[in-house]
C-alpha positions as CSV (number, residue, x, y, z in Angstrom):
1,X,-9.5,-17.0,10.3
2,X,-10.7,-18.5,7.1
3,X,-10.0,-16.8,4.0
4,X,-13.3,-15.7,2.4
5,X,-13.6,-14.1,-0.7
6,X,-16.1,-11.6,-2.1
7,X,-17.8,-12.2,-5.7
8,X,-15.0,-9.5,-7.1
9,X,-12.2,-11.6,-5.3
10,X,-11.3,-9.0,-2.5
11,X,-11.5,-10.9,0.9
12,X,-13.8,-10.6,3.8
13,X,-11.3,-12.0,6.5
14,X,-9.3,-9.2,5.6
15,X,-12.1,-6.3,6.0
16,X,-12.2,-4.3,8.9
17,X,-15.9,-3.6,7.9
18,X,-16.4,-7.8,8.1
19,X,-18.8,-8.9,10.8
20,X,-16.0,-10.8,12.8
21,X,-13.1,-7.9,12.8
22,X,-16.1,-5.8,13.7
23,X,-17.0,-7.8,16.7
24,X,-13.6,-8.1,17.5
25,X,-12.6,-4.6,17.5
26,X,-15.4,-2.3,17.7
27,X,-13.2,1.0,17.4
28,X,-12.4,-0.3,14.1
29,X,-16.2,1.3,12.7
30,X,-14.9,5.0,13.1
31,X,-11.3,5.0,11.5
32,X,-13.5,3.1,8.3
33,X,-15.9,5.6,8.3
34,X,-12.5,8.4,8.1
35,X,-10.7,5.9,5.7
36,X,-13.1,5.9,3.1
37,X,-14.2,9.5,3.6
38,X,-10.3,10.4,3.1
39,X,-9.2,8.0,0.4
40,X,-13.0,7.1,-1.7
41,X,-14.3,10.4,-1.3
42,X,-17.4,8.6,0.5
43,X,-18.9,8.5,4.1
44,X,-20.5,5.4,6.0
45,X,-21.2,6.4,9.4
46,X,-19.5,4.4,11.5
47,X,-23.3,2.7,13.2
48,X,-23.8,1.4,10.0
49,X,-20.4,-0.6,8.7
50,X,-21.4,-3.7,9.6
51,X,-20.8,-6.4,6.9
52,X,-21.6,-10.3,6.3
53,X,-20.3,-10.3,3.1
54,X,-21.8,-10.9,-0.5
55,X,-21.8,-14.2,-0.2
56,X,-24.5,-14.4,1.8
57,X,-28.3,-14.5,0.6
58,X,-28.7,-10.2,1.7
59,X,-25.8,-8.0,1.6
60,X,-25.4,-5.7,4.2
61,X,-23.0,-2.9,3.2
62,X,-22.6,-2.5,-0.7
63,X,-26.2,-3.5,-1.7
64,X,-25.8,-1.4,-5.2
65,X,-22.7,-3.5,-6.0
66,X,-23.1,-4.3,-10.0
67,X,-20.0,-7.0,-9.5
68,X,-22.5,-9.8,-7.5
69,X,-25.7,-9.7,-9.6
70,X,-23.7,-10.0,-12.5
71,X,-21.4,-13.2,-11.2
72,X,-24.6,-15.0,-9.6
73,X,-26.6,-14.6,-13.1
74,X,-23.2,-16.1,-14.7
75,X,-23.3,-18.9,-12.1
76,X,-19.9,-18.3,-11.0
77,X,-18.0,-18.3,-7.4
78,X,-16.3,-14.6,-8.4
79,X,-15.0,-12.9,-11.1
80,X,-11.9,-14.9,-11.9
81,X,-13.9,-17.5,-13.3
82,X,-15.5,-15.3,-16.1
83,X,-14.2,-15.2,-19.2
84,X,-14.5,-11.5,-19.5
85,X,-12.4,-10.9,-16.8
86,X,-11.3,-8.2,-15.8
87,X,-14.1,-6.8,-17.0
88,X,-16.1,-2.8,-16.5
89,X,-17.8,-3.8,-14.1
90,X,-15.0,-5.2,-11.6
91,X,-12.9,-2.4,-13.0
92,X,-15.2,0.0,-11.0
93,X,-14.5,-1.7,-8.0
94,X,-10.7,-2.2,-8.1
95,X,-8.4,-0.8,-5.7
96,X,-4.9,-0.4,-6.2
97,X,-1.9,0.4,-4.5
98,X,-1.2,3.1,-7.1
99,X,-4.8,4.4,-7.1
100,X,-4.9,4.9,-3.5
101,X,-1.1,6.3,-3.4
102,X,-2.6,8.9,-6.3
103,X,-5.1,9.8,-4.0
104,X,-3.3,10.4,-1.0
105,X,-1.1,12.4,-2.9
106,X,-3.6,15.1,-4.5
C-alpha cells in the first residue's frame, strides 16, 4: 500500500480505522473501538470507524479535528510545512510512545 498521510502527518495506510485495512479485515472495527476506549479514554462504536482520511473533501471519523481546517486555511500539505510547527494545535493530537506507555501504566 501507498503511504498516505494525514494533514497532522500520522498515516492512513497505517490506520486500522482507514477504509482499506477496514475492508480488509473487518474484525479490525471492534479491537479499535476497545483500543481507544482503553488507551484515549474514548468510545467509537465499532459500526461507525470507518475512515477515508482527511485528505479527502468530507472527513469521516475526526470531523472536529482543529489540525485540518487550520493546514487547508495555511495552504499547506500537513503540518510539517508550517512554520509554527509543532504547534498547540497538533500538540493535542500527538501520540507518543511514552504517552501511551503512561497510560497503560496508570
Amino acid at each position: 500500500m501507498t503511504e498516505i498521510l494525514t494533514r497532522c502527518g500520522f498515516r492512513c495506510d497505517l490506520c486500522l480505522a482507514y477504509k482499506p485495512n477496514i475492508e480488509k479485515d473487518p474484525e479490525n472495527k471492534k479491537k479499535l473501538s476497545d483500543g481507544w476506549h482503553k488507551y484515549f479514554g474514548f468510545r467509537i462504536p465499532p459500526d461507525e470507524i470507518y475512515c477515508e482520511g482527511c485528505m479527502t473533501d468530507n472527513p469521516t471519523l475526526d470531523k472536529d479535528c482543529p489540525v485540518r481546517p487550520c493546514v487547508i486555511e495555511k495552504g499547506l500539505e500537513n503540518c510539517a510545512q508550517c512554520d509554527d510547527y509543532i504547534c498547540e494545535k497538533l500538540k493535542q493530537r500527538i501520540v507518543t510512545y511514552e504517552g501511551i506507555k503512561q497510560k497503560v501504566a496508570e
